[in-house]
N, C-alpha and C positions, 0 to 999 in steps of 0.2 A: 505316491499319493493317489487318492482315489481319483477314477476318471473325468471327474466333475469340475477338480481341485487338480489337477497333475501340470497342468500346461506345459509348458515343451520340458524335455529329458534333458536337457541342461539343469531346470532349477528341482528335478529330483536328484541327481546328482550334486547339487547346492547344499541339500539336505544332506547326503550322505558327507560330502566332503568336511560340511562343518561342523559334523559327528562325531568324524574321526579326527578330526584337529583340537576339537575338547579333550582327549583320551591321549592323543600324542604327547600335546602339550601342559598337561596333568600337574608334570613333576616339574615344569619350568622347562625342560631340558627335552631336547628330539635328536632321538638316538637317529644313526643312520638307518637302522633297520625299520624304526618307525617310519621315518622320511621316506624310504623306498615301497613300504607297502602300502603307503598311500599311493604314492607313483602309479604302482603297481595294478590296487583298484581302479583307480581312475583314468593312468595311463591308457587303458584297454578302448576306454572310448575315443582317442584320438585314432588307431588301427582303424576303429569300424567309420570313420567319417564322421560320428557325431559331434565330435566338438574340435578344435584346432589345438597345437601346439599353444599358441597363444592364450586361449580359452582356458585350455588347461593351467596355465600360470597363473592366470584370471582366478581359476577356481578357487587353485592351492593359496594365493594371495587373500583372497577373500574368507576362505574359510580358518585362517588363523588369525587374522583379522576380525573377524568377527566373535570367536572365539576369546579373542584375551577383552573384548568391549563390552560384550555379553552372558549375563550369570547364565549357567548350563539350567539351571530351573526354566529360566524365562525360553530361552529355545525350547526346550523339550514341550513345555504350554504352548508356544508358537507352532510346536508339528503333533502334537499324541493324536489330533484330530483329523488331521491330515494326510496320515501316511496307513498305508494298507497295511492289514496283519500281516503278511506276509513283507511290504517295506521295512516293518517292526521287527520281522525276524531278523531279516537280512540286514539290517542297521545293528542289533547285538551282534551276530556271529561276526562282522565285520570289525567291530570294537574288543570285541576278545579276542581275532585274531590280530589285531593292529595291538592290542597289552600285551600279549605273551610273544611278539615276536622276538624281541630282542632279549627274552629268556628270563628278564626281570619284571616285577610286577608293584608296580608304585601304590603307594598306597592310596595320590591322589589318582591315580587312575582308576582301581579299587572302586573309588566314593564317587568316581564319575559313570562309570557302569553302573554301579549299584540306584544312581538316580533313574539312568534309563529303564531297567528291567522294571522296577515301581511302578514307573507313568506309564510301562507300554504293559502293564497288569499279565506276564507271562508266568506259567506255572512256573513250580520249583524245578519239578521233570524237566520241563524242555528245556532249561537253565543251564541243570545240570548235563544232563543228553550231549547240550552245543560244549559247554564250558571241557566236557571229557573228550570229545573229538577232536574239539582243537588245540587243546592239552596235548594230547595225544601226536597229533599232525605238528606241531610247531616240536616237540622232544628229541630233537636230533641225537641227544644222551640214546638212545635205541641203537643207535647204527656202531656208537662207539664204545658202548658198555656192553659186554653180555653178559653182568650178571645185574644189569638195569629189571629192576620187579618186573613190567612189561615182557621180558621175556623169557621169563617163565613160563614153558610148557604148558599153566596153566590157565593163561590168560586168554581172556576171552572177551572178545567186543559184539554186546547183543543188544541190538538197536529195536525201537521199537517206531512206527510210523508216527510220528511228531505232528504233522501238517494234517488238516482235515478237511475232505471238501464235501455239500451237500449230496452232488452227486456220486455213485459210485465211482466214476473215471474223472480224475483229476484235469484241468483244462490241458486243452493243445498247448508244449510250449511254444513259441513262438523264435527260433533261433535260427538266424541265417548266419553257416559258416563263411568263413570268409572266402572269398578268392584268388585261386594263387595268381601270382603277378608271372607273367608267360617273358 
């Protein structure tokens, strides 16, 4: 969320959590593999101190919660104004990799993505560009097919820079590893 609008990184992560719980919970049903990539996203801020084990229960409580109470239109109006092009980004690639983790692809999951890319007015390119990488990245059939089309001699993955910024050099990111525990 813009810096205006963001207030503390619990309630942008509020937004993400209750993103991916529309998408999980689509089909009625939460695969273990969806359950775990939610973990997984969100897990990472309990590591960094930002938010507690507890918190975190909090989230995942809340954001499916909130999810079966509230139509995904009426959220999506609650954040399109609120959250950065780049939060936009990062809230689809997060939603298509939370559908295609567990290898099947619901159809309401489908119609729940499909309202996001709408409200958040992203090209078809960059749609497509995230939808092939993570395609791609979740295809485990790769490792255990070799005659899966992908590996084909003559495949080829040509990316082109997606993200734009005014100035030539894109900002400092800002990422403190963690520290090892001695």
């Amino acid at each position: 969320m813009s810096n205006g609008e963001q207030g503390s990184g619990a309630s942008g992560l509020l937004v993400l959590a209750r993103a991916l719980a529309y998408v999980v919970d689509a089909d009625n049903r939460t695969t273990v593999e969806e359950k775990a990539k939610m973990l997984t996203v969100l897990g990472k801020h309990v590591a960094r101190g930002d938010i507690t084990n507890h918190q975190l229960r909090g989230l995942m409580d809340d954001a499916f919660n909130h999810a079966s109470l509230v139509p995904v239109e009426r959220f999506i109006d609650d954040i399109k104004e609120k959250v950065t092009p780049a939060q936009k980004a990062s809230l689809i690639i997060n939603l298509y990799d939370a559908m295609l983790v567990d290898g099947q692809v619901a159809s309401g999951e489908r119609t729940i993505l499909d309202k996001f890319v709408a409200a958040f007015e992203m090209s078809r390119n960059t749609i497509r560009a995230l939808r092939e990488i993570i395609m791609l990245k979740n295809d485990t059939g790769l490792f255990t097919d070799a005659r899966h089309p992908f590996n084909e001699p003559s495949f080829r993955l040509d990316l082109q820079l997606i993200g734009a910024f005014e100035s030539e050099q894109p900002p400092e990111l800002k990422y403190k590893p963690r520290e090892e525990k001695k």
